[in-house]
N, C-alpha and C positions, 0 to 999 in steps of 0.2 A: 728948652729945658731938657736936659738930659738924667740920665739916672748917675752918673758920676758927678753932675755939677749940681743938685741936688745929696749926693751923697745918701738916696735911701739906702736902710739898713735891706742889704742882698737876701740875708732871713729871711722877711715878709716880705719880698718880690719872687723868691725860688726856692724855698720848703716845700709849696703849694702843688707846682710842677713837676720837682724829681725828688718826691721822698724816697723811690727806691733808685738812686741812683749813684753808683760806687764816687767817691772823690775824684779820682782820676777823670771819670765821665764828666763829671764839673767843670774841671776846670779845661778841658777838654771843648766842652756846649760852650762855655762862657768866653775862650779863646776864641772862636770861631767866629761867635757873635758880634765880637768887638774886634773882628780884622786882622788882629796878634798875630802875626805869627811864630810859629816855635821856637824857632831861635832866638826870634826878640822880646819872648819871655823868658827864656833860658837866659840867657845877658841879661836881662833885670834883673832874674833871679842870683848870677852867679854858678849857674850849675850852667850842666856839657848838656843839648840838645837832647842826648843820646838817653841822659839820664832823665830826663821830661819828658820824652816820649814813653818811658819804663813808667815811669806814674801815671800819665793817661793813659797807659793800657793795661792797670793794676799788678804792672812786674816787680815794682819797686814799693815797699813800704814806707810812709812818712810819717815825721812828728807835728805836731800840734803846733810847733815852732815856724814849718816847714809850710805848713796848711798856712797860717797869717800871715808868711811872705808872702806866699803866691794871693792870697787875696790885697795884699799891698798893691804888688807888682800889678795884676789888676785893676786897682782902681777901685775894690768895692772892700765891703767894712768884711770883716775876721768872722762873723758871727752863725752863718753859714757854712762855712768852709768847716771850721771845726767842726760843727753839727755833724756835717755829714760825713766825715773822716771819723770820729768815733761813733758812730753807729754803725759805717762798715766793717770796724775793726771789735765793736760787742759780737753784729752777727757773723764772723771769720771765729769768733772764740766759741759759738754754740750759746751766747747769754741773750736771752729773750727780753730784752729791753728796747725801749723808745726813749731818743735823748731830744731834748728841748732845753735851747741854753736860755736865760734870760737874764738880760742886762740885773748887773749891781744896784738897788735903789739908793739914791743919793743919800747922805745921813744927813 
């Protein structure tokens, strides 16, 4: 059993471990973790290498659009990624806040 073939939610498996951890460093760990290499998330992705290495090393800003591909593109659910993509982007603007997403409850 693995964590993709199960499909945990990424959230509660890595909030735990890198709450101070910029996006880039994310997706970065997570890359690493699972073999990826740059280029062949950059081709999943659709973007130049060049430009994936500029977001793992916080030169590039991304959108929330941009954050749920790459968690696509990896294999793990969205819910994380954004997390942590706007919280780096409250503390870059000086707003002293904590973000904690939590699923839609079913109606």
């Amino acid at each position: 059993m693995t964590t993709k073939t199960h499909l945990l939610k990424a959230r509660e498996v890595l909030i735990p471990t890198i709450a101070n951890t910029t996006f880039g460093e994310l997706v970065r760990s997570i890359r690493f973790c699972d073999e990826v290499k740059q280029a062949e998330l950059a081709r999943r992705l659709k973007v130049s290498r060049q430009f994936l290495n500029a977001v793992e090393f916080g030169k590039s800003q991304v959108s929330l659009d941009f954050a749920k591909r790459v968690a696509d593109g990896l294999g793990y659910s969205p819910e994380a990624f954004a997390e942590i993509l706007i919280q780096e982007q409250l503390q870059k603007a000086g707003i002293p806040c904590k973000v904690s997403l939590k699923p839609n409850s079913a109606d």
